[in-house]
N, C-alpha and C positions, 0 to 999 in steps of 0.2 A: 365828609358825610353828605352834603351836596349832589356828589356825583349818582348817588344812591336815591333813586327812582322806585317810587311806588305810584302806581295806577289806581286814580279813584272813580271806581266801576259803581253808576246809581241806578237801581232798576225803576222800570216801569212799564207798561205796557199800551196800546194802541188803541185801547177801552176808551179814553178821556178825552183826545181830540188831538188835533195840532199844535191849538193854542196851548194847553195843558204843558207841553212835549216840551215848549219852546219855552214855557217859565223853567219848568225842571234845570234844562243845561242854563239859563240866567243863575239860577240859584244854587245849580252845585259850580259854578264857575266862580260865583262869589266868595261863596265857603274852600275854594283850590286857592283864592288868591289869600285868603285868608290865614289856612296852615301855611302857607310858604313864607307869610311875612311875620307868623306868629314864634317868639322866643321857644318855646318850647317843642318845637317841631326840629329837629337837625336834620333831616332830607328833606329830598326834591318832592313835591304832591303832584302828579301830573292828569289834568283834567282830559275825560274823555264825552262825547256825547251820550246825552242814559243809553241804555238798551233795554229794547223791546221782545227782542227772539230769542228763543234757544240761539238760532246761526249766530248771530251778533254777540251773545256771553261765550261760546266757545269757540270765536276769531279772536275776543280780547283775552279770553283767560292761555291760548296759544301761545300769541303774543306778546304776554308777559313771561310767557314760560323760556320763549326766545328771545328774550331782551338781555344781554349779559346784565345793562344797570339796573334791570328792575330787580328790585331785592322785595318783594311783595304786591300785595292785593289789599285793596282795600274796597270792602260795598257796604254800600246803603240802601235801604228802597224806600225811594222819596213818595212814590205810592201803593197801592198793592200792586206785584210783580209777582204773578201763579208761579210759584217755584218747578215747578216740572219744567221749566223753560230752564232752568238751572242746572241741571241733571248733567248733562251731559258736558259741560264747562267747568263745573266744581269736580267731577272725575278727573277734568284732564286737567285741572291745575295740582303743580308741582312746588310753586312760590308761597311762601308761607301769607297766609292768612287772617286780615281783620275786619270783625264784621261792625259798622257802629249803628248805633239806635240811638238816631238822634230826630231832631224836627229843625227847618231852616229857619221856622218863626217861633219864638220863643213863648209869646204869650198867645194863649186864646182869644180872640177877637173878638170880646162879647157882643159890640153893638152890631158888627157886621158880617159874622161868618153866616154861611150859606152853604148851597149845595155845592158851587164849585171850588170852594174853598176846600173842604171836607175832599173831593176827588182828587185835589192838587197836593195835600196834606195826608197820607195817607199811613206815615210812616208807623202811628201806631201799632195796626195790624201789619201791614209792609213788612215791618222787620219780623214779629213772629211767624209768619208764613217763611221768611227768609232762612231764620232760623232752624223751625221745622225741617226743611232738607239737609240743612249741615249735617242737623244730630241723625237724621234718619240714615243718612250715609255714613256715620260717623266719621267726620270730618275733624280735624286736628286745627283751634280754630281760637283765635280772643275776640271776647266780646266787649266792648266799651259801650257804656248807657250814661248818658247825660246832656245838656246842651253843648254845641260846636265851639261855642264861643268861652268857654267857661274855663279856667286855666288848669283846674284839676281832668277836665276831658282832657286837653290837648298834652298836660304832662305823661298821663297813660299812654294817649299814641307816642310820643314822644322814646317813654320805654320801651314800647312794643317794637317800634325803628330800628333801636339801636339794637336790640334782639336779632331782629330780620339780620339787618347787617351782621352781627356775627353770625349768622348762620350761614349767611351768604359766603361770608372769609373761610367758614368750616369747609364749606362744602368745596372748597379751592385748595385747602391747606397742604402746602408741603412739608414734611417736619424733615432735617437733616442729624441723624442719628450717626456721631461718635462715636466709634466705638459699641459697644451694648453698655448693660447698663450695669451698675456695681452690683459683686458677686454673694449671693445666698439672699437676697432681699426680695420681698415679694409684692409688696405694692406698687414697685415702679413695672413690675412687668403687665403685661397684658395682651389682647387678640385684637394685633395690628388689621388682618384683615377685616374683623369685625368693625374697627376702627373706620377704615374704609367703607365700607360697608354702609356703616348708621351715622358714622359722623363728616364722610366724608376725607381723612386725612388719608396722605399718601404719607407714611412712615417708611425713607430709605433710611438703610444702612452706608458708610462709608467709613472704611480703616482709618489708623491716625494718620497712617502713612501719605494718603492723600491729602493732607491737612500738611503735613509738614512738607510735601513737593511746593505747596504753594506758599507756605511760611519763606520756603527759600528761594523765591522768587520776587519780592518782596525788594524794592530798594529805599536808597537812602531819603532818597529826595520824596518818597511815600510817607517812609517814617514820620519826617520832620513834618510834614503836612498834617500828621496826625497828632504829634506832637502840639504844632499852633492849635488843634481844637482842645487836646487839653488842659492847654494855660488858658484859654478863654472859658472853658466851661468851669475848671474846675480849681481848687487853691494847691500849687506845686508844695507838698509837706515833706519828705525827701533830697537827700543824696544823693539819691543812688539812681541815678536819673537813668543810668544802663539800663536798670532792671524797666525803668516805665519805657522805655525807648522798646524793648520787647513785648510787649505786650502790647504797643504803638502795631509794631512786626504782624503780632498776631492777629490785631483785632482787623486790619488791613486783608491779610489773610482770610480769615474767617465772612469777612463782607462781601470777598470778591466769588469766594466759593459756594455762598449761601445765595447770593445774586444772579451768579450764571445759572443756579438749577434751581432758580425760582423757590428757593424755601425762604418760609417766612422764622421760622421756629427751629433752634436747634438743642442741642444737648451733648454733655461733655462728660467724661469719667474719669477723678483723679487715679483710677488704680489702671489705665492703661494711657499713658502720655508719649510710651515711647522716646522719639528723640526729641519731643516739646522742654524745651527747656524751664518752661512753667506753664502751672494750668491758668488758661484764660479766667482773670480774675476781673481787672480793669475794663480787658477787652471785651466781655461777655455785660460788665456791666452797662458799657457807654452803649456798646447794642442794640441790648434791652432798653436804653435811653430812645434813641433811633425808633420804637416800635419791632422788635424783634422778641420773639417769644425766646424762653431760654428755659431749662431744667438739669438739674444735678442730677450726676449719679447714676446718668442714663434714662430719667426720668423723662419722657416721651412726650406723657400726656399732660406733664403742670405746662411744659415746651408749648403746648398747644395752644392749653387753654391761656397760656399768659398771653400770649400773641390777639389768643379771639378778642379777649378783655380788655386789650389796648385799643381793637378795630373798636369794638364798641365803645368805648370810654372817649372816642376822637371829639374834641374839643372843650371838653371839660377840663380835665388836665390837672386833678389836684394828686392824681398819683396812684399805678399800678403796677408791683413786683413781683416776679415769685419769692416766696418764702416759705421759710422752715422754724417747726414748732424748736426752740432751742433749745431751753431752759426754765425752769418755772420760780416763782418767789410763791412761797406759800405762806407770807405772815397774815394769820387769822383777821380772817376780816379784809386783809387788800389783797387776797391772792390775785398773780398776773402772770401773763407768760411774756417770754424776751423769746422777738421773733428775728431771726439772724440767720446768717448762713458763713460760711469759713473764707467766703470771697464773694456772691454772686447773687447780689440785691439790688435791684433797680434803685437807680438817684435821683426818681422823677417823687419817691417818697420822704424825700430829706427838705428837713425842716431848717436847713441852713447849708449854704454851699461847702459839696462835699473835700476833703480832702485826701489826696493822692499821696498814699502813704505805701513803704516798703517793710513788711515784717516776715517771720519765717512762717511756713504752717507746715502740722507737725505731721502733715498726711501726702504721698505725691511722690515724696523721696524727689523733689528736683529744689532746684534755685528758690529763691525768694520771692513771691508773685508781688509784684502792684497792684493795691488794693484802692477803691473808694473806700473811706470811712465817713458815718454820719450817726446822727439820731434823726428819726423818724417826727413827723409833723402829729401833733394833737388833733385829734378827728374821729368821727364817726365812720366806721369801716366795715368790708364785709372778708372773710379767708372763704373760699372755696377750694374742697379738692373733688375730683375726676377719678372714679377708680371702677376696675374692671369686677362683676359680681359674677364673673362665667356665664350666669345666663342673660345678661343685662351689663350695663353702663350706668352709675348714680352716682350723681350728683349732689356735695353734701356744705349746704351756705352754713355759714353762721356770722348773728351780728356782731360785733365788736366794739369798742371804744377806746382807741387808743391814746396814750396819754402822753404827759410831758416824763420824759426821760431826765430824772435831775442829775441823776451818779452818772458820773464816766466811768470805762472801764480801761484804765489804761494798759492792761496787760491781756484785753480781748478785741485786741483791734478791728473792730469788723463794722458792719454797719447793721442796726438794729431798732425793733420797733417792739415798745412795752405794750400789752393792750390789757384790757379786762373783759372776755369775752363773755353774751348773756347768755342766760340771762342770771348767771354767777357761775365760778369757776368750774365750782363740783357737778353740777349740773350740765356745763356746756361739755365738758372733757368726758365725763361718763356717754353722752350721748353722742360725741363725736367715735369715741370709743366699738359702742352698741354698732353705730352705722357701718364703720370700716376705715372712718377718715384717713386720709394720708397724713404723715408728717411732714411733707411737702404740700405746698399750696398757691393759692394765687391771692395777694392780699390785692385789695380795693378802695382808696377814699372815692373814687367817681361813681361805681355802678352801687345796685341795691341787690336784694334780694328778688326784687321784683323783674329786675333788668334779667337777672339769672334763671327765674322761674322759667319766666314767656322764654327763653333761650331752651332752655331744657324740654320746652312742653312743646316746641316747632321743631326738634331736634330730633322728639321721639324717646324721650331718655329719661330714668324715673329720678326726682328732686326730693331731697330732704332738706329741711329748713328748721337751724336749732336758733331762738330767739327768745324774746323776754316773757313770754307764753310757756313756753317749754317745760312738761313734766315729765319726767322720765319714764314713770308705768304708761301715759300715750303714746309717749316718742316709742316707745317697743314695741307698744303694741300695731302702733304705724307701720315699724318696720317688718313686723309679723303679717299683716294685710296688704304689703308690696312685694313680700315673695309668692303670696296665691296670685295676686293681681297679673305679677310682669312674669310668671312663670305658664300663667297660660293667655299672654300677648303674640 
């Protein structure tokens, strides 16, 4: 996250003097060294000297636009800064956008403020003139309001960060496409080029066949190598060590071919394996361990978004999977859903180290895969799914709280996560429902809703958000006010 460069851009202008100029950069230099050393910042803050000109905001707003690391903008106007000087720099920026309205000195200096204090200090007005041009231009833009120092300010930028960055991975994304995707279903499909387009993703195709020339080039002395990472990561539950030794095969495979052509995200389909002797179950999971995005069934875009989710979620680490709605318990009063998949759940969300276990599945028509099996960590969580509206892209969060899993299933060997989604069952499901949700998803102990919002609002993509608020005649009516809204965007 580090590597991840944003620009902190302070206006001012050439009214005030030299001296004026020269506290400015003292004091946005303070406040640079400050987010860099503050917990709640995860990227690099990089200070520049204020600007005064038009010329000077659209050399840096350029600038950023040509920085591969810069993943955003951030400004302030530490005094008033005539936004027409803005004009022509906030058009040409391309990096996603934060404006804050803050002051460097927190209290008002009653025995000693004066006139020059008031010129030096200007940001009251500063940022609404600042603001004024955004919206005039409608500008795509977060606003944070509060003091610099204050840890609820810096957790806000902190979200916003981690936003930017997945925006940034989006706009780079390669998704590697198996196969297509499983046949008569309609939510996993979608308008790849559109995809391209607004989200950025490059969605190729490749046969299995290409998959299996690499499967069998693969040797022993690889296997085993992969093999040593999964006695160390994970507990050997199995005989049948053949069957993990393949899927060792695969997952080797699968690394070297997602590596050489730059994809971060891929996706696999039990109904066309060809001559895969099992569908990547182990191998798909340790991947996804690794930070690799992943989706069933041909499913393109959870591939995506699980990958984005990871890039944002870097260093927190309590745990991000794709997942699928499985099954529901509907006893009155604790209805939950059991989130699971037939092989293909991250083990970055298991609540105890997973086991490597060998069972049949009863879909595939091949061998027996190697599976992770686990239960899932007790936590506050968010499922997100990604679905195509034909004339739009939406986004649909909901909160969760998942629980302790006390039954084992021993004749559903899979790995799985209980939750109670809000803001109650009948409620979250109806309005997941009303939206479009997918039954695949990207679940989340690290990000929020909040992390997802600002992602979706720099993204350009319309957000729905079902949570402990949520009544259903609003929620529709919401959805009823974003087909006029995003149909004449």
């Amino acid at each position: 996250m580090k590597n991840s460069v944003f620009y902190f851009v302070v206006g001012s202008q050439f009214l005030y003097g030299e001296e004026t100029l020269v506290e400015i950069d003292k004091h946005s230099k303070i406040m640079v060294d400050g987010f860099n050393a503050d917990k709640n910042i995860p990227c690099t803050v990089k200070w520049f000297p204020c600007v005064k000109t038009s010329e000077e905001i659209y050399d840096i707003m350029n600038r950023a636009n040509n920085d591969d690391n810069c993943a955003g903008v951030i400004t302030w106007m530490h005094t008033f800064s005539p936004s027409k000087m803005w004009v022509k720099g906030l058009m040409a920026l391309r990096k996603p956008y934060l404006h804050l309205n803050t002051q460097f000195n927190r209290e008002i200096p009653w025995n000693d403020i004066d006139m020059d204090f008031m010129n030096l200090n200007q940001s009251a007005h500063g940022d609404r003139e600042h603001g004024y041009i955004a919206a005039r231009l409608r500008l795509n833009r977060k606003v944070i309001v509060g003091y610099w120092q204050d840890e609820d300010f810096t957790a806000q930028m902190g979200v916003w960060m981690r936003a930017a960055v997945g925006a940034a991975e989006s706009r780079k994304l390669r998704v590697l496409r198996i196969s297509d995707n499983m046949r008569n279903v309609a939510v996993t499909e979608g308008d790849k080029v559109e995809a391209l387009i607004k989200l950025g993703w490059s969605v190729d195709h490749y046969g299995v066949g290409d998959i299996i020339s690499e499967v069998e080039k693969v040797t022993e002395e690889e296997i085993d190598a992969q093999m040593a990472e999964y006695e160390k990561e994970y507990i050997m539950d199995t005989e049948n060590i053949e069957a993990v030794r393949y899927q060792a095969k695969e997952e080797v495979a699968l690394k070297k071919f997602l590596d050489r052509g730059n994809f971060k995200a891929f996706h696999t389909n039990f109904e066309d394996l060809q001559g895969l002797r099992q569908l990547p179950g182990l191998a798909s999971q340790d991947l996804m361990k690794k930070g690799y995005g992943f989706g069933a069934e041909g499913d393109w875009k959870v591939a995506a978004m699980t990958r984005i989710m990871k890039v944002m979620a870097q260093g927190i680490d309590k745990g991000t999977a794709f997942m699928e709605d499985y099954t529901l318990h509907l006893e009155k009063g604790g209805e939950m859903i059991l989130g699971a998949h037939m092989l293909e759940v991250c083990p970055s969300i298991a609540c105890e180290k997973p086991k490597i276990q060998v069972h049949p599945l009863g879909i595939g028509d091949r061998e027996d895969p190697a599976r992770l099996v686990f239960k899932a960590k007790k936590g506050s969580a968010i499922v997100v799914s990604l679905i195509d509206m034909g004339d739009r892209f939406r986004m649909i969060v909901n909160d969760i709280e998942c629980q302790t899993q006390e039954n084992d299933m021993p004749k559903l060997p899979v790995a799985g996560v209980l939750w109670k989604p809000l803001p109650d069952f009948k409620t979250s499901a109806a309005a997941w429902i009303y939206a479009g949700g997918a039954h695949h998803s990207v679940l989340s102990y690290d990000l929020t809703a909040e992390h997802m919002r600002d992602f979706a609002e720099i993204m350009g993509i319309e957000f729905v958000y079902i949570n402990k608020d949520t009544k259903i005649p609003e929620f529709r009516r919401e959805l009823e006010y974003n087909d006029v809204i995003w149909r004449n965007k």
